[in-house]
C-alpha positions in Angstrom: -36.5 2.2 8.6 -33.4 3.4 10.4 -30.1 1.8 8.9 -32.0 -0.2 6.3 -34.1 1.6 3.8 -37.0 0.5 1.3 -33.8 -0.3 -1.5 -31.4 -1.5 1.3 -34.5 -4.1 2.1 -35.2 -5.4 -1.6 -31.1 -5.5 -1.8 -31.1 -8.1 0.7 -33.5 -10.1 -0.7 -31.0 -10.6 -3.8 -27.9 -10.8 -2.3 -25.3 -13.6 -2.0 -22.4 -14.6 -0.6 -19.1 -14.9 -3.3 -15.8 -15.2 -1.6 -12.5 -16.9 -3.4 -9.6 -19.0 -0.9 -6.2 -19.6 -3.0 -4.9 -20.9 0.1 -3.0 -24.1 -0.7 -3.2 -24.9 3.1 -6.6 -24.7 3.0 -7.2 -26.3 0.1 -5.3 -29.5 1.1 -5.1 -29.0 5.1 -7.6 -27.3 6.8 -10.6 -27.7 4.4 -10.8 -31.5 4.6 -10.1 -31.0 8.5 -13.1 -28.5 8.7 -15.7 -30.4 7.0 -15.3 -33.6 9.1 -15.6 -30.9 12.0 -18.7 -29.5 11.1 -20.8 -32.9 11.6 -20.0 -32.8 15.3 -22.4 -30.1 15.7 -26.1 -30.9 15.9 -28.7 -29.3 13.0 -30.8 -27.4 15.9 -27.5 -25.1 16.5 -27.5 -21.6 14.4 -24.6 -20.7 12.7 -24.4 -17.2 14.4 -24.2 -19.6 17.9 -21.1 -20.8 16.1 -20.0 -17.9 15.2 -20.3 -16.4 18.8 -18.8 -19.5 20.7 -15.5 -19.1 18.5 -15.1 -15.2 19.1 -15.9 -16.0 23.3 -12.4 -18.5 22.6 -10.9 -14.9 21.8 -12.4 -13.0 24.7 -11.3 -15.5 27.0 -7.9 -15.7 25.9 -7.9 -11.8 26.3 -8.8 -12.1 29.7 -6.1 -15.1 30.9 -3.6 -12.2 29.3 -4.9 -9.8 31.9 -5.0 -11.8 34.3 -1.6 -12.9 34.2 0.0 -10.2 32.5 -2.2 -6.5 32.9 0.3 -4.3 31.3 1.4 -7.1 28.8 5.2 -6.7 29.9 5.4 -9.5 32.0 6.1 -12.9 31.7 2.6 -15.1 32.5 2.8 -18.8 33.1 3.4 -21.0 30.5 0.1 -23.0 30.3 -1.5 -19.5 29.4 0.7 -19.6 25.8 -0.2 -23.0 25.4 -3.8 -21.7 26.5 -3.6 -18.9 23.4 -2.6 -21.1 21.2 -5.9 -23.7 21.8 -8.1 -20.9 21.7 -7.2 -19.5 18.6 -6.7 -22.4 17.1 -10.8 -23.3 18.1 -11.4 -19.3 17.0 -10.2 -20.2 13.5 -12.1 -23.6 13.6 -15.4 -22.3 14.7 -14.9 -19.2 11.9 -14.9 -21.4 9.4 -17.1 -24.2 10.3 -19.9 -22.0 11.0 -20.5 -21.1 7.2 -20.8 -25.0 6.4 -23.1 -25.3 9.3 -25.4 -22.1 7.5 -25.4 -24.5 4.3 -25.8 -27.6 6.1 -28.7 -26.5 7.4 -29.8 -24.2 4.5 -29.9 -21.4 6.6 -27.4 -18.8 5.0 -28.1 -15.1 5.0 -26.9 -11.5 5.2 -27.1 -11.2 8.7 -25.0 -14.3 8.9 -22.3 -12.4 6.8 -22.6 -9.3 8.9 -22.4 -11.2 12.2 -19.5 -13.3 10.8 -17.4 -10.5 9.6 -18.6 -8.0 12.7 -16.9 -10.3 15.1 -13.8 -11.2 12.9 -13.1 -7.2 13.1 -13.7 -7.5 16.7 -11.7 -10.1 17.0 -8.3 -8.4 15.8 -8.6 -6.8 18.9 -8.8 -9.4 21.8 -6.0 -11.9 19.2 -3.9 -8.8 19.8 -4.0 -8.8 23.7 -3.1 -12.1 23.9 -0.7 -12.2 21.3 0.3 -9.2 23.4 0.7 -11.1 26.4 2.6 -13.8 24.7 5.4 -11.8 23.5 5.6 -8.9 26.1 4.4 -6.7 24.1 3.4 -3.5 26.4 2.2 -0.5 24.6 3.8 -2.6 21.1 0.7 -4.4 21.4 -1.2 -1.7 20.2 0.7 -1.9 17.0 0.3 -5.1 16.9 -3.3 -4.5 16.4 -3.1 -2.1 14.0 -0.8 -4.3 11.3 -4.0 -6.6 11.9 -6.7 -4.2 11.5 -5.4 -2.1 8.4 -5.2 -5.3 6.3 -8.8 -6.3 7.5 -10.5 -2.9 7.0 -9.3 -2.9 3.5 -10.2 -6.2 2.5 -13.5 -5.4 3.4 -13.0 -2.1 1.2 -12.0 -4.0 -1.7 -15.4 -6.7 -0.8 -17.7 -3.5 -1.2 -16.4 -2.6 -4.6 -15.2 -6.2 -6.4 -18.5 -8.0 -4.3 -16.0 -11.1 -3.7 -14.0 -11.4 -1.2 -10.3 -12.6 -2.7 -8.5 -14.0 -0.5 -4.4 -14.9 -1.5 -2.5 -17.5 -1.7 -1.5 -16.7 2.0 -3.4 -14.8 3.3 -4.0 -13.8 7.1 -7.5 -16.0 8.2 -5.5 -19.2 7.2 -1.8 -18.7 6.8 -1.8 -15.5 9.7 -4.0 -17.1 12.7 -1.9 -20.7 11.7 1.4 -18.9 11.9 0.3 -17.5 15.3 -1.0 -20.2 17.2 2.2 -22.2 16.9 4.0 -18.9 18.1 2.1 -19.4 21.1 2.7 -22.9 21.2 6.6 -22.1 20.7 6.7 -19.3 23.8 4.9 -22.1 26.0 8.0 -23.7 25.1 11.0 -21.4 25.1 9.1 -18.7 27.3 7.7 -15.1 27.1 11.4 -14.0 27.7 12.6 -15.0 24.4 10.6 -11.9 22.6 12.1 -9.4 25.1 16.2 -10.1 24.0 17.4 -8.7 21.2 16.5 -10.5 17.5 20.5 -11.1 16.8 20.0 -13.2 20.0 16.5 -15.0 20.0 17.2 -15.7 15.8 21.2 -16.1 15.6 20.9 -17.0 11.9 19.5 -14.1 11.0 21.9 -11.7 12.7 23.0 -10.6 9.5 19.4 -8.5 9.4 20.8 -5.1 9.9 18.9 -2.5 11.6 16.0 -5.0 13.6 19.3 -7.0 14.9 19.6 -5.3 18.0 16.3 -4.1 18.6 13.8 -6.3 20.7 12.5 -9.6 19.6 8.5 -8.4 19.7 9.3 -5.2 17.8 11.5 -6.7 15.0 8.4 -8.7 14.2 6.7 -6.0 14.0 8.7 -4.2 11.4 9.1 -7.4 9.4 5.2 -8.4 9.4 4.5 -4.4 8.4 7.4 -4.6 5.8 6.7 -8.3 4.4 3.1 -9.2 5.0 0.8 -5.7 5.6 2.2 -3.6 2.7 1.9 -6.5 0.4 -2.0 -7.2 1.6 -2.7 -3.7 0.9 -0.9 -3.5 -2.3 -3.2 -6.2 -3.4 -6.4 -5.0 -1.4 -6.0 -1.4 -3.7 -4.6 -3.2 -7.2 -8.0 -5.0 -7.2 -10.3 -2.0 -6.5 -8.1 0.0 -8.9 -9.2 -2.1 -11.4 -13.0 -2.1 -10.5 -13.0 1.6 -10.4 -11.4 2.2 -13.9 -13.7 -1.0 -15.7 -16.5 1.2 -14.2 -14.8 4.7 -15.2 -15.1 5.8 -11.4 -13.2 7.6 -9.7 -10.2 5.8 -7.7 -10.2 9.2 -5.2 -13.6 8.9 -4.4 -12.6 5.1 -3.4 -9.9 5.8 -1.2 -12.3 8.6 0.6 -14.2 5.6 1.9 -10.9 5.2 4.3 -11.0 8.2 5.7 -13.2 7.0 9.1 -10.5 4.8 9.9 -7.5 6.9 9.3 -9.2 9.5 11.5 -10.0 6.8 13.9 -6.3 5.8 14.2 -4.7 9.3 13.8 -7.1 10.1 16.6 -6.0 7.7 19.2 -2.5 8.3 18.1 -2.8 11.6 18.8 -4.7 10.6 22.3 -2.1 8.7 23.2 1.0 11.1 22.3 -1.1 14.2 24.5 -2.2 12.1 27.7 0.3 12.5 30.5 -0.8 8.8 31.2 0.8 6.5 28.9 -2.6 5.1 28.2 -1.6 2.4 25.7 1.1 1.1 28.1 -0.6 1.6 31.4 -4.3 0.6 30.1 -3.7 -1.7 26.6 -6.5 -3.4 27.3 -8.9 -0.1 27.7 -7.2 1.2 24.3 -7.5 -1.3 22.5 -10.9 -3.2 23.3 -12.1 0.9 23.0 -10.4 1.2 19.7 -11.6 -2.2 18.5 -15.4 -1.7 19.6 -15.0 1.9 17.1 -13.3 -0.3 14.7 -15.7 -3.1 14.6 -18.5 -0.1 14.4 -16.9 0.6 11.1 -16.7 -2.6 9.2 -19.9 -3.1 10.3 -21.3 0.3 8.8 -19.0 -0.8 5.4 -20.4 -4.7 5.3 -24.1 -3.0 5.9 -23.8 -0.8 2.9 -22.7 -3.4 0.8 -25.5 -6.3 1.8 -28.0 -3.4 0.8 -26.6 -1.4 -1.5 -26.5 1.7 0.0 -23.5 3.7 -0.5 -25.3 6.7 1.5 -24.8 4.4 4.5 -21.2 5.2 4.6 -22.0 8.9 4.9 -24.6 8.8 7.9 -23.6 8.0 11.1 -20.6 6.0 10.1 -18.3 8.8 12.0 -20.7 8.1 15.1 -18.4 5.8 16.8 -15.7 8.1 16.7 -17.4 11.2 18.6 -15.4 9.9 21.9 -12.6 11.1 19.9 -12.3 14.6 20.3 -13.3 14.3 23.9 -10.7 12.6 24.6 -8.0 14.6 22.8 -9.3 17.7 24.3 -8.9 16.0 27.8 -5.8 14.9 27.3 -4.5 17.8 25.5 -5.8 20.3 28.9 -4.0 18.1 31.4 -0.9 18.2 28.7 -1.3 22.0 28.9 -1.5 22.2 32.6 1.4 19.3 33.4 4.9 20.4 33.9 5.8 17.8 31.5 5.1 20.2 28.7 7.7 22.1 29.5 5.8 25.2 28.3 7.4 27.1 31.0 6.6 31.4 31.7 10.1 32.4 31.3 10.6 36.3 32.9 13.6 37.9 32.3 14.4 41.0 34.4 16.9 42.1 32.0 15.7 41.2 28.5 17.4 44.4 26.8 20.1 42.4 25.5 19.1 40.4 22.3 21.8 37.4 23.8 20.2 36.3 27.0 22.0 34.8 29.8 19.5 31.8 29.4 19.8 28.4 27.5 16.8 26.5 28.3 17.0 22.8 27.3 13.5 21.1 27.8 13.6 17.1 27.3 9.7 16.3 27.1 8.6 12.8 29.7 12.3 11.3 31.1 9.8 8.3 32.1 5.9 10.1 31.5 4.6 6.9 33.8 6.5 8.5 36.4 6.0 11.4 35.9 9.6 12.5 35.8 10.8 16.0 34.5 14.2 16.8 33.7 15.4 20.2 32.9 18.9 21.1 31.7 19.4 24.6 32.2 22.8 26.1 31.0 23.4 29.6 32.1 25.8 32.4 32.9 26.3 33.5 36.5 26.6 37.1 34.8 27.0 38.1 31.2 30.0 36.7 30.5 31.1 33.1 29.4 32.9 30.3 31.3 30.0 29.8 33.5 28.9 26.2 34.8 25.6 24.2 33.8 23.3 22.9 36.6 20.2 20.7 36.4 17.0 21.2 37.8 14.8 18.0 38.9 16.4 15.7 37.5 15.2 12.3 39.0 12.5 14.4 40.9 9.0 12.5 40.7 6.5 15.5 40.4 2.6 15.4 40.8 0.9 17.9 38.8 3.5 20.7 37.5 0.9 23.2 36.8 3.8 25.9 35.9 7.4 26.8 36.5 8.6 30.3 36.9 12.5 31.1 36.5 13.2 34.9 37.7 16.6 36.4 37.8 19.8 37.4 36.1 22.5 34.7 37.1 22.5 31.0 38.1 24.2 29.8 41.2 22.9 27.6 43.9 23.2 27.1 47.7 26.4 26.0 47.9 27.7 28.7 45.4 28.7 26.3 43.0 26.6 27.0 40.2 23.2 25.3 39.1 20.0 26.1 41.0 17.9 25.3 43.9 14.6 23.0 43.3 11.4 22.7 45.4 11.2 18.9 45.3 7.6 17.0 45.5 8.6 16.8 48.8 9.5 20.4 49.7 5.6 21.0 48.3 5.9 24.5 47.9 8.4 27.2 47.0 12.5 27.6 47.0 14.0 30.6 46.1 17.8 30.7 45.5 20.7 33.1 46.5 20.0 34.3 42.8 16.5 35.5 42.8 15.9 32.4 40.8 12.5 30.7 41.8 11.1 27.7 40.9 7.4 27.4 42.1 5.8 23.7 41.7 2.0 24.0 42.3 0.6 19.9 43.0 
């Protein structure tokens, strides 16, 4: 039957729903708030209709933040935080009303649950972007959705094996999406400026902070959500499975291979990023991250499946699927690295190589600015064999196109004015200088 088989079927059939909220703030806050919500919306409407209205709050939010701000390191107009900050705030509303709606109308299944959860996983993608464009993020934002996807992914991990899902006292679907809709309400306020100065600055009475003191406002959230809230939510997310596994005298190994699609799936696009002479996750956020978030939601969904039917087998066929763009793109990325001047893997010929201490000290810097494209090699020689010679620079500033390779020929260093250094084709030279020397520098675009 495809994904489902004849056991996955008949699992269905007997499944429900168990999930636990210690949430004070829901208990006392949002709960009462929710169920007077839910009557505003007719019988005829599904839940899943629900459901998909609250993630479209998220998609256009996503889209204002492109709009206003493509690279998410710009300021956008104010109304757009204010804008983020309504739309999540309905996101969260919808989420949660849509389950009383499913009872309401006695309408509750497993697909409901798989919808639900699918596009809460897709969601942590699109809340990124616009918390992204909030806080002027740029390629942070990518980050950003990572410190929310890694605490989802294993939530859902610990779901398959304790069959509740536990959520904490604070937890990030109350607590979390609360906390950051009044941040968006705040920037609408102060402005997007505020997360770009340091956190000494933007928080004065927590200066004291050492190290994220003098670091940007966005990133020192960053450190302190990943220090204070993530690692925490994991810690929990693995305490509780531990203790599933040893009740049931499995193995806790086996339990943490379940992670290993998403590890690859981040190490991958890490690794994507690091070899693309693009910047892709500051040039294209957007592209990264929906991309990374579509593989991501693939995932959970894959997990959540194998879990409604009770088919561990599931996570073993075709859950990798969504990651086959993967080594595509690294291979891609990793041939233009190869071929770009930027690598710095230069063919170094030396004409007199006899003499174990070369002349030569090459200094490669990798990517001065990679958006730009600029190269910057330090090159500190000897005009002959003996010391006391002077340093030059070659490129530095230069904006290249393609550096397919860079040749260096000769004995000594000393450039047209005799001074020491070396000659440079430029990008617009486009071709080849060769110095007083017989030092060449050849720059193929």
């Amino acid at each position: 039957m495809g994904y489902i088989g004849a056991h996955g079927v008949a699992a269905l059939h007997r499944y429900k729903y168990s999930g636990v909220d210690h949430s004070y703030v829901a208990k006392y806050v949002l709960q009462p708030f929710w169920r007077r919500s839910v009557n505003f919306f007719p019988l005829w409407m599904p839940p899943n209709m629900i459901t998909l209205t609250g993630f479209m709050f998220l998609v256009i939010s996503a889209l204002l933040g492109y709009i206003y701000s493509p690279k998410l390191d710009s300021p956008p107009p104010r109304w757009v935080h204010f804008a983020h900050g309504l739309l999540l705030f309905l996101y969260q509303t919808f989420d949660a009303v849509d389950g009383k709606q499913a009872r309401r109308t006695n309408s509750s299944s497993p697909l409901g649950e798989l919808f639900d959860h699918g596009c809460d996983a897709l969601a942590c993608a699109f809340e990124a972007l616009a918390f992204g464009s909030t806080a002027m993020c740029g390629r942070t934002t990518f980050w950003f959705w990572v410190i929310s996807a890694v605490p989802f992914y294993c939530a859902t991990w610990e779901h398959y094996f304790t069959n509740t899902l536990i959520l904490p006292a604070i937890n990030g679907p109350t607590e979390g999406l609360m906390l950051i809709y009044l941040v968006h309400f705040f920037t609408a306020i102060v402005g997007a400026e505020w997360w770009a100065q340091q956190f000494g600055k933007s928080l004065p009475f927590l200066s004291w902070v050492p190290v994220v003191n003098e670091i940007p406002t966005n990133r020192a959230v960053l450190f302190l959500m990943i220090a204070f809230a993530v690692l925490p939510t994991i810690s929990f997310n693995v305490y509780n499975v531990y203790k599933v596994v040893q009740a049931r005298k499995g193995s806790m190994l086996l339990a943490l291979a379940m992670l290993y699609p998403f590890a690859v799936l981040l190490v991958g696009v890490v690794v994507w990023d690091y070899l693309s002479p693009y910047d892709i996750t500051g040039n294209y956020p957007h592209l990264v991250i929906v991309g990374t978030g579509l593989a991501f939601g693939f995932l959970v969904g894959r997990m959540i499946l194998a879990h409604l039917c009770d088919e561990p087998k599931g996570l073993k066929t075709n859950m990798c699927m969504s990651l086959l763009y993967l080594p595509f793109a690294i291979a891609n990325s990793l041939t233009a690295w190869l071929n770009d001047g930027g690598t710095l893997s230069a063919l170094c010929h030396y004409s007199h190589s006899r003499n174990n201490s070369s002349p030569w000290n090459l200094l490669f810097q990798d990517y001065k600015e990679r958006s730009l494209r600029r190269v910057k090699v330090c090159i500190r020689s000897i005009s002959t064999y003996q010391s006391g010679a002077c340093a030059g620079e070659v490129g530095e500033g230069e904006e290249f196109g393609w550096l397919r390779w860079v040749e260096f020929l000769g004995k000594g260093l000393q450039d047209r004015k005799g001074r020491g250094g070396v000659g440079v084709a430029g990008s617009n030279e486009k071709g080849l200088y060769s110095s007083t020397s017989g030092i060449s520098v050849s720059f193929i675009h």
